[in-house]
C-alpha positions as CSV (number, residue, x, y, z in Angstrom):
1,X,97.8,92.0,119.0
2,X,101.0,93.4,119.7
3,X,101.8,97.1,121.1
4,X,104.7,98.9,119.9
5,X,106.4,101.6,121.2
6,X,108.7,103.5,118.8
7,X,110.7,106.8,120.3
8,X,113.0,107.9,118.2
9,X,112.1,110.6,115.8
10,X,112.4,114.1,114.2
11,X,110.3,117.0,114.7
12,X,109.5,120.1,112.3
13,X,107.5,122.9,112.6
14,X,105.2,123.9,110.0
15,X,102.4,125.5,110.5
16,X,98.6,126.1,109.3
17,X,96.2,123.2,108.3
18,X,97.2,120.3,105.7
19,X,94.5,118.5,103.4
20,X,96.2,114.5,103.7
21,X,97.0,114.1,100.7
22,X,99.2,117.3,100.5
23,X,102.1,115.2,102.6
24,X,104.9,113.4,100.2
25,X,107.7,111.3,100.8
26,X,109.8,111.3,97.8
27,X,113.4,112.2,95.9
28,X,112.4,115.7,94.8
29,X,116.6,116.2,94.0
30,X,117.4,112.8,92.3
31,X,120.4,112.1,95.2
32,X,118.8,108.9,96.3
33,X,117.6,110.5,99.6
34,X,113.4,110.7,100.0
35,X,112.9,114.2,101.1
36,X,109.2,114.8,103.0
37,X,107.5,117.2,101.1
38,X,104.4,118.9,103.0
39,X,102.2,122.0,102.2
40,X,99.1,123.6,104.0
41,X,95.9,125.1,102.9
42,X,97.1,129.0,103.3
43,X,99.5,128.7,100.1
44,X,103.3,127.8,102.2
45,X,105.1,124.8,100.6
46,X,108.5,123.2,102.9
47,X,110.9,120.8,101.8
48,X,111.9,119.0,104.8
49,X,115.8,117.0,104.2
50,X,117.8,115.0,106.3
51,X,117.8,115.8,110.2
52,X,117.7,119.5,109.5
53,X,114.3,120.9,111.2
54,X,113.8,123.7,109.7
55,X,112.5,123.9,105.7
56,X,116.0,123.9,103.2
57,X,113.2,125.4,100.8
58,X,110.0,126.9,100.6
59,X,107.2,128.1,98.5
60,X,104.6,130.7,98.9
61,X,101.1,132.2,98.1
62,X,100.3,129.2,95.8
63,X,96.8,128.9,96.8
64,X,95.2,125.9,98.7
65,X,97.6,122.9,98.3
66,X,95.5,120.3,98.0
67,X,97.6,117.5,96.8
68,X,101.5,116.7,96.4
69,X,103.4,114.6,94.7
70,X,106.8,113.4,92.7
71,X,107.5,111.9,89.9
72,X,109.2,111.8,86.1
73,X,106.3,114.3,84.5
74,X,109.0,115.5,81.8
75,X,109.5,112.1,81.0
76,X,113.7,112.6,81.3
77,X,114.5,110.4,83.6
78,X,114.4,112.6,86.3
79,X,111.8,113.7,89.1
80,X,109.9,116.9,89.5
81,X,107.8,117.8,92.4
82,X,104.8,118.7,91.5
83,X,101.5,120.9,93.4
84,X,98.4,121.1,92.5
85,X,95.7,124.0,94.4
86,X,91.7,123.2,95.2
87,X,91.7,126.4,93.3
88,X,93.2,124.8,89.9
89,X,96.5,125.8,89.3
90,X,99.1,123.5,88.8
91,X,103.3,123.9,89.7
92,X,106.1,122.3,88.7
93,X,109.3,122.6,90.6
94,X,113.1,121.4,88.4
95,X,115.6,120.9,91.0
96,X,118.2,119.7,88.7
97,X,119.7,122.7,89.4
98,X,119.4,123.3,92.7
99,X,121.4,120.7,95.5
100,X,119.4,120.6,98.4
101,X,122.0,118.7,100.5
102,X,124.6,121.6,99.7
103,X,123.9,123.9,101.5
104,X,120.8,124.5,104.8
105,X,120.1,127.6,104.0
106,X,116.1,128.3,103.5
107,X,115.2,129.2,99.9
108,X,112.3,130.5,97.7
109,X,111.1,128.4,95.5
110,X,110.2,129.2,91.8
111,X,108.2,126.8,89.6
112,X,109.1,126.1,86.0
113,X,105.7,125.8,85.2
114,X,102.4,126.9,86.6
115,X,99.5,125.9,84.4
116,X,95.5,126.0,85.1
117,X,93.7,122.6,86.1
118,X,89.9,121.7,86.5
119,X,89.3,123.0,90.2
120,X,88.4,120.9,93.2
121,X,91.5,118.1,92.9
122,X,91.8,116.0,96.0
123,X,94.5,113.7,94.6
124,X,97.5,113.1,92.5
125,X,99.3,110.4,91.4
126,X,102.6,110.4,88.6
127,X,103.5,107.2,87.2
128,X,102.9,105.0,84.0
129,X,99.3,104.4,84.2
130,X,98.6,102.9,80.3
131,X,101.9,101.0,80.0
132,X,103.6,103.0,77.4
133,X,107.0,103.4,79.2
134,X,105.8,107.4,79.8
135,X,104.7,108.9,83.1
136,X,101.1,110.8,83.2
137,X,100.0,112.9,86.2
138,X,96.5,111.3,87.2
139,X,93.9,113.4,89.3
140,X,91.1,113.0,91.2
141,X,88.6,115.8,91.6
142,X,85.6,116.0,94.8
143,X,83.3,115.9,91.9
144,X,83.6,112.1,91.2
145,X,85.9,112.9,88.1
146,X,89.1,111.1,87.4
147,X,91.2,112.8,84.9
148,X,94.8,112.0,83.4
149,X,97.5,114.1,81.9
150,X,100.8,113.8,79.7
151,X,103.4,116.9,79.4
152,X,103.9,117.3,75.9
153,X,106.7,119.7,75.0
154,X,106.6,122.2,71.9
155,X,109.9,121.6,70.5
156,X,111.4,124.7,71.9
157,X,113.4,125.2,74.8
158,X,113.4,128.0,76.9
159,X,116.0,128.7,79.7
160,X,117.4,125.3,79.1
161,X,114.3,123.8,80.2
162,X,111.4,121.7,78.4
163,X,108.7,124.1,77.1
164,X,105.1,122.7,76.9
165,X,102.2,122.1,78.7
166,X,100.3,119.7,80.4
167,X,97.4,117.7,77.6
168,X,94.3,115.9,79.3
169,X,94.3,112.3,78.0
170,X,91.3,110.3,79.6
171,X,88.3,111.0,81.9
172,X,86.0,109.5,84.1
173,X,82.8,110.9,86.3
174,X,82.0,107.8,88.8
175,X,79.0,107.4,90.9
176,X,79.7,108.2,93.9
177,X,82.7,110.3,96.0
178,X,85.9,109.3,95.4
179,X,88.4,108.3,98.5
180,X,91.3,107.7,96.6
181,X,93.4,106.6,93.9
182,X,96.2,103.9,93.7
183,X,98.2,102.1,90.9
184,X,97.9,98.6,91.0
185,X,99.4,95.8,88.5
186,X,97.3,93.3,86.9
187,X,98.1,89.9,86.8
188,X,99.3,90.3,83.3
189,X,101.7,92.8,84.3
190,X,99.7,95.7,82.8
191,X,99.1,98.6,85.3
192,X,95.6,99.6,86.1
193,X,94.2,102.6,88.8
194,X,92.2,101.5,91.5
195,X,89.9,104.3,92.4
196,X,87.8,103.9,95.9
197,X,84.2,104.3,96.3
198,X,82.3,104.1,99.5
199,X,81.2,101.1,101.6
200,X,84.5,99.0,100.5
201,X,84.1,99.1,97.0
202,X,86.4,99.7,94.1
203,X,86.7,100.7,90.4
204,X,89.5,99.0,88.3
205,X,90.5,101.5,85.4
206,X,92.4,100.5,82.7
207,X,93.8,102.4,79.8
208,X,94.7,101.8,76.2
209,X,97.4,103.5,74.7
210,X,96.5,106.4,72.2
211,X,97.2,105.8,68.1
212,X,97.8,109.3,67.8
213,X,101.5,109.7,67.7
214,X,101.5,113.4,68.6
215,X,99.5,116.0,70.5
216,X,99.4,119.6,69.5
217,X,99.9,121.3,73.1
218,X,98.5,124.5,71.8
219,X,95.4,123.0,69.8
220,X,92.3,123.3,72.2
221,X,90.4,120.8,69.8
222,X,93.1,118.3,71.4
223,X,92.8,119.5,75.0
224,X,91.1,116.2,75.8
225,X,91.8,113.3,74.1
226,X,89.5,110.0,75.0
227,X,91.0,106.8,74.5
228,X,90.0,103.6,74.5
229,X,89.8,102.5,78.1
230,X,88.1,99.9,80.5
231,X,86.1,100.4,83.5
232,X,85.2,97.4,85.7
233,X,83.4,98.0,89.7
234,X,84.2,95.6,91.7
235,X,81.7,95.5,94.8
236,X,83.7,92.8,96.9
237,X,81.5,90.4,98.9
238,X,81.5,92.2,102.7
239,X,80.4,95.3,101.2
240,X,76.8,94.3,101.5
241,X,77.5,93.8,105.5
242,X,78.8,97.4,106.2
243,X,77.3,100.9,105.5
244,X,77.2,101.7,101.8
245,X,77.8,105.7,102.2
246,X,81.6,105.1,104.5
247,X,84.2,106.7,103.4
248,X,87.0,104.0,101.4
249,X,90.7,104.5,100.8
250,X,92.9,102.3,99.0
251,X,96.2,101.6,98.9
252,X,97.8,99.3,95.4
253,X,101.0,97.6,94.6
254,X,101.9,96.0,98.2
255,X,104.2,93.5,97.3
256,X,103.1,90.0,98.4
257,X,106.9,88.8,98.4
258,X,106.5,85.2,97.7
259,X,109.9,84.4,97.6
260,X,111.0,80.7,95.7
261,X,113.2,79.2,98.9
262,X,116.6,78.4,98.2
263,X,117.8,74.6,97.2
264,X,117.0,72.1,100.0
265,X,119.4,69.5,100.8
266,X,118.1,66.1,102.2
267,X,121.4,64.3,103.8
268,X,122.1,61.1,105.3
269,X,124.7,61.1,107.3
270,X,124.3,57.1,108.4
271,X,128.1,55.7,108.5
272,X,129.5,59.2,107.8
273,X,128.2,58.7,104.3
274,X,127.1,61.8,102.7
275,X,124.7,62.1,99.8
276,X,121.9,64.4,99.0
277,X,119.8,65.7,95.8
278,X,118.3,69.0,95.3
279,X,115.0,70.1,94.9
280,X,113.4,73.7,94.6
281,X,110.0,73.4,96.5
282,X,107.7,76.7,95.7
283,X,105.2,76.7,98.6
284,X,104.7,77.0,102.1
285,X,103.5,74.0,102.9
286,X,106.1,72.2,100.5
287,X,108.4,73.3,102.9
288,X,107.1,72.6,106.6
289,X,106.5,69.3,104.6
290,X,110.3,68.5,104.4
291,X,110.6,69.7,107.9
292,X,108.1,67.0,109.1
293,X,110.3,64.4,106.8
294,X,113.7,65.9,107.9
295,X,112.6,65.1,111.9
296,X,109.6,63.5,112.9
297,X,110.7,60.8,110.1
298,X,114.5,60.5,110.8
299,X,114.1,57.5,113.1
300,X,112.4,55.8,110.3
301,X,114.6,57.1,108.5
302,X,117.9,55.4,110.2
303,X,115.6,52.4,110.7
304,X,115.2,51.8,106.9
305,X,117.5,49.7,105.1
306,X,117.3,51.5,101.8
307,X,117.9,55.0,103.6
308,X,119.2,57.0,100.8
309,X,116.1,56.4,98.4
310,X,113.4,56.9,100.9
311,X,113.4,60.4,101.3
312,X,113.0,60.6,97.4
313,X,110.1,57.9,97.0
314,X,108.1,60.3,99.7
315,X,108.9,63.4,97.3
316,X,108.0,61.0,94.5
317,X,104.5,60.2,96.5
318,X,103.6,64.1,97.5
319,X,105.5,65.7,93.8
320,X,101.8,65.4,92.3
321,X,99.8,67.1,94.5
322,X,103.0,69.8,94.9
323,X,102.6,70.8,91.8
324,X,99.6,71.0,91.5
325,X,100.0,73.4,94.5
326,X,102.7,75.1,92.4
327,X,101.0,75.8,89.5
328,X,98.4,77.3,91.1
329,X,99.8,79.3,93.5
330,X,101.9,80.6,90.3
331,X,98.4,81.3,88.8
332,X,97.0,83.2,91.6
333,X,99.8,85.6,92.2
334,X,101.6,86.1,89.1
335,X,103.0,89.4,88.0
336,X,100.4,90.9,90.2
337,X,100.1,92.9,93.6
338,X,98.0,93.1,96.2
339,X,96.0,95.8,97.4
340,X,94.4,96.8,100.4
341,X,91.2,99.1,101.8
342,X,90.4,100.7,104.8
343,X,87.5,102.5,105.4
344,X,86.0,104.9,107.9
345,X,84.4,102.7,110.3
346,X,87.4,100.6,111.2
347,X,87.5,98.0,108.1
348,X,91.0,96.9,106.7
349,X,91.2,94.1,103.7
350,X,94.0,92.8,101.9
351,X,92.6,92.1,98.3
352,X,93.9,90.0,95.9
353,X,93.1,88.9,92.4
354,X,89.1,90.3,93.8
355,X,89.4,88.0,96.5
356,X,89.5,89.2,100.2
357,X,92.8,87.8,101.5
358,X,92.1,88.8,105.2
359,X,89.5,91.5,107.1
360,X,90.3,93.1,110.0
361,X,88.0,95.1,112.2
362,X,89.2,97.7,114.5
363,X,87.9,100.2,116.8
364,X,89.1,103.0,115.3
365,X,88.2,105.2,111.8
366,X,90.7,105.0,109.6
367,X,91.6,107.7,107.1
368,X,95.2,106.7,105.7
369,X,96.3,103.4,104.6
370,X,100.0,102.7,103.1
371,X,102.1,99.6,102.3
372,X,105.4,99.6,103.7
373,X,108.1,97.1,104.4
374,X,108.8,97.4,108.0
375,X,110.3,93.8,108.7
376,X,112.8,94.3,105.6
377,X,112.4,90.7,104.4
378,X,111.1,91.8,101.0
379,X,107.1,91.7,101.9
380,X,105.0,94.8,102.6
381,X,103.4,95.1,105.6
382,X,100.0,97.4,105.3
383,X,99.9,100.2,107.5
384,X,97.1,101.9,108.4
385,X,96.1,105.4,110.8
386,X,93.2,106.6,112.3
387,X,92.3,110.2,113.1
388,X,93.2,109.9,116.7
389,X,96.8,108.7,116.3
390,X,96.3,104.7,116.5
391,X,98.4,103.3,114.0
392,X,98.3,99.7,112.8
393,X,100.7,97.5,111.3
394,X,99.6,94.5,109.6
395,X,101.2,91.4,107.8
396,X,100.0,89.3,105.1
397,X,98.9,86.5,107.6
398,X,96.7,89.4,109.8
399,X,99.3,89.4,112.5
400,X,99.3,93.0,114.0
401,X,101.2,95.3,115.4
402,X,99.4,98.7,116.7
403,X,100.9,102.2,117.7
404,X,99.3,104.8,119.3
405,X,100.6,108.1,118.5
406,X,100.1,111.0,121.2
407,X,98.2,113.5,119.5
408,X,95.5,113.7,117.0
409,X,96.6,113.5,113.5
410,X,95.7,116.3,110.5
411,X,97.6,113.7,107.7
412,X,99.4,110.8,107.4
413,X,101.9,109.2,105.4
414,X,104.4,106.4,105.2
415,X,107.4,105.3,103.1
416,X,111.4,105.6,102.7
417,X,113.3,108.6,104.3
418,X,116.9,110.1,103.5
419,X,118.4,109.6,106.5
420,X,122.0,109.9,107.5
421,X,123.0,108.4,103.6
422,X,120.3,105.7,103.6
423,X,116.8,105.4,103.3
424,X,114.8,104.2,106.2
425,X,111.0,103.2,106.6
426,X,109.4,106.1,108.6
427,X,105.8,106.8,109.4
428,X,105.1,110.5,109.2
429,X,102.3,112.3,111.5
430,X,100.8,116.2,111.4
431,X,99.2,117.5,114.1
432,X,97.0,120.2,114.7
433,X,99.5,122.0,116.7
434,X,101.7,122.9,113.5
435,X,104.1,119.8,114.4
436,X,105.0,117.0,112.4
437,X,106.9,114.2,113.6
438,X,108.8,111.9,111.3
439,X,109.3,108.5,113.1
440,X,112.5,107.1,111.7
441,X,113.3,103.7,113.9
442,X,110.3,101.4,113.4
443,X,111.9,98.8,111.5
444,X,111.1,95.1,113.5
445,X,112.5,91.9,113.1
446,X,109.1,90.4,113.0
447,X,105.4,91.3,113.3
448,X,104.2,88.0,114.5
449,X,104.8,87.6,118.7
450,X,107.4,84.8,119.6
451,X,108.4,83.0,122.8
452,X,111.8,82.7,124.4
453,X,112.0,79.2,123.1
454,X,111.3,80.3,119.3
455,X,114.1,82.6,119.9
456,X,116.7,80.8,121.1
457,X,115.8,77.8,118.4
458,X,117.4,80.2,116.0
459,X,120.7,81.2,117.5
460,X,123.7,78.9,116.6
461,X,124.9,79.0,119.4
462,X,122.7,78.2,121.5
463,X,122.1,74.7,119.6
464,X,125.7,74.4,120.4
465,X,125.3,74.7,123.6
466,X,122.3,72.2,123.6
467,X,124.9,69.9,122.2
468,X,127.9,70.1,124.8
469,X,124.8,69.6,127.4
470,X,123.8,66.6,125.3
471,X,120.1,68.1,125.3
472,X,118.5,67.9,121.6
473,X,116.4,71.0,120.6
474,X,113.5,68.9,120.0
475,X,113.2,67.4,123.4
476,X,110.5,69.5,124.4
477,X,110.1,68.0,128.0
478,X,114.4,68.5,128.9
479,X,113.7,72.3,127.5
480,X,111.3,72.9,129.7
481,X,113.3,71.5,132.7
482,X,116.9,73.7,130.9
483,X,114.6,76.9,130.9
484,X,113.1,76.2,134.4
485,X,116.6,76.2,136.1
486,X,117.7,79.0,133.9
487,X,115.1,81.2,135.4
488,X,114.1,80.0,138.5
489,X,117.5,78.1,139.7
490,X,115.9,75.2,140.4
491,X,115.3,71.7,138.1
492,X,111.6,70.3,137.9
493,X,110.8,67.1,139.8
């Protein structure tokens, strides 16, 4: 496992104690530019932006915040930022209006809607969770409820804003506590919640949309509307080998990435003569395939007298089994994500399709778990904190990278951050001492630990180098002696 050090970050103030699901990372002004959002359990909201430390806006007596998030609620195409209270009061803040960037000046804020909620919510999520095209604000209360919500407006509009309220669509009451909630997309494209249990496990909830075209958002005999829905638990194997009663959080939608490679050329080059077709392998192992061809076979290669038609009767011999390879790998991942879990006692899982992709076991409890593309080559890595500050950073092969923050951490988050006109993955800490520190430069070129050797094989120029010393890059034994005298000034005997 490797140990990262990452230094550069900001710092705000902000004090009193924050619930960790009342942290956000989002685009509460629609410029493009995550903002992080926080707000504490004495009733103060901030709006952090940019490298300014101090709030640009804030929000007061509002109660216990006990979840935050952003999100399209009005369904126009633009985000809202939205607070709900443990005491069940719900605000909506509109800041089409209202340019944070213009000016840093620290600002009230006023919601455009306040509304009563079920008491007790712990999390919030806004997004399309039935697959209608519309957004619904999904909840999840410390009572084992799961509740959704849809803003239907009442035709009017008021101040030049929409006038409605918020209509409760579907519940659940589960079994047992409730760690979180994700979305997550099936593998028929169709997006689903994920809601954690204890000891590792899972429920997959799926909704139907409604046949009622429209909701009354004054009529109390539609306050709650049940539709058709799906509820599948999913124990996963390895719960039976931990504690049953451990607190679970999940974490949907990681992105697995798989990435078609681009064309591969095979080229012979005997008598300066040129000639290549393409193919489009589709797998992993398709393609270290062609590198075993491309060198371990190239003397056989040369040797052959029929050079430019062997390559292609060895793709001819392994095509079946390819893709066979192909098709199910197509199967198996699909339109669909990955998830991951991460409970109390030190457990972290990638799931996929119900299948444990990996386990990891650390030493540490974990409380927080994200997915975040830290390597920015189109895969998310999954990152997960523990109470005492030890961050880990994991791949979809299990290679890991851990980070140990100095302080104790209150919440945790991690995503994209406006900063200086681009967004930048950033983990986010809060500490008990009314600090929060916003780590900015963590992206890495890899996850997975390489040698010198690895290295250098991928700079041009240091192949051409190789060449003018007449020293071929797969000659392991004159490497070893290059490298030797490189570092040591001296040649092996």
């Amino acid at each position: 496992m490797r140990v990262a050090s990452f230094v550069n970050h900001l710092e705000f103030e902000f004090e009193g104690n924050i619930n960790k699901n009342a942290i956000c990372l989002g685009d509460v002004d629609n410029d493009g530019q995550n903002e992080l959002i926080v707000g504490n359990e004495s009733g103060s909201l901030a709006i952090f932006k940019g490298e300014n430390p101090q709030p640009v806006r804030v929000g007061t007596e509002l109660g216990m915040v006990s979840a935050i998030s952003v999100g399209d609620v009005f369904n126009t195409g633009l985000n809202v930022l939205v607070v709900v209270t443990g005491c069940g009061y719900c605000y909506i803040y509109d800041f089409e209006d209202d340019h944070l960037g213009d000016t840093s000046e620290k600002k009230l804020l006023q919601p455009v809607h306040a509304q009563r909620i079920p008491a007790n919510a712990k999390v919030m999520l806004i997004g399309d969770v039935n697959g209608d095209g519309f957004s619904e604000m999904v909840l999840a209360l410390t009572d084992r409820v799961v509740r959704t919500y849809r803003w239907i407006n009442s035709g009017d509009i008021v101040g030049g804003k929409p006038y409605g309220k918020l209509i409760g669509l579907n519940k659940w009451e589960l079994g047992d506590q409730i760690g979180s909630i994700s979305f997550n997309k099936c593998k028929d494209g169709t997006p689903s919640l994920l809601v954690a249990q204890p000891g590792g496990t899972y429920f997959t909830l799926k909704v139907r949309v409604s046949q009622d075209s429209e909701l009354d958002p004054f009529d109390e005999q539609s306050s709650e509307l049940l539709t058709k829905m799906s509820l599948d638990y999913e124990p996963l194997a390895s719960a039976r080998l931990r504690n049953p009663n451990i607190h679970t959080e999940i974490c949907g939608n990681i992105k697995l990435g798989k990435k078609r490679p681009s064309s591969y050329k095979i080229e012979s080059e005997i008598n300066g003569n040129s000639k290549g077709k393409t193919i489009h392998p589709n797998t992993d192992r398709f393609e270290e395939s062609l590198c075993e061809i491309s060198k371990s076979d190239s003397s056989k290669l040369k040797s052959s007298s029929n050079v430019d038609e062997l390559p292609y009767k060895i793709f001819d011999n392994i095509m079946p089994s390819i893709r066979s390879r192909i098709d199910s790998d197509e199967d198996d991942t699909g339109l669909a994500t990955s998830f991951a879990l991460a409970t109390l006692d030190g457990t972290l899982m990638l799931v996929h399709d119900g299948k444990i992709k990996w386990n990891l076991q650390v030493d540490h409890q974990l409380f927080a778990v994200c997915g975040l593309d830290v390597t920015e080559d189109g895969k998310d890595e999954v990152v997960a904190c523990a109470w005492d500050g030890n961050t880990y950073i994991v791949c979809q092969n299990t290679d890991c990278v851990r980070f140990t923050f100095h302080e104790p951490v209150n919440a945790f988050t991690a995503g994209l951050y406006g900063l200086r006109g681009k967004q930048v993955p950033c983990l986010v800490y809060a500490t008990f001492n009314n600090h929060i520190y916003l780590y900015h430069d963590i992206t890495m070129s890899h996850v997975v630990t390489k040698t010198m050797v690895e290295v250098l094989k991928e700079e041009p120029k240091y192949k051409q180098m190789l060449d003018e010393l007449g020293i071929s890059a797969n000659d392991a034994g004159k490497l070893t002696e290059l490298n030797h005298f490189l570092l040591y000034g001296k040649l092996e005997l």
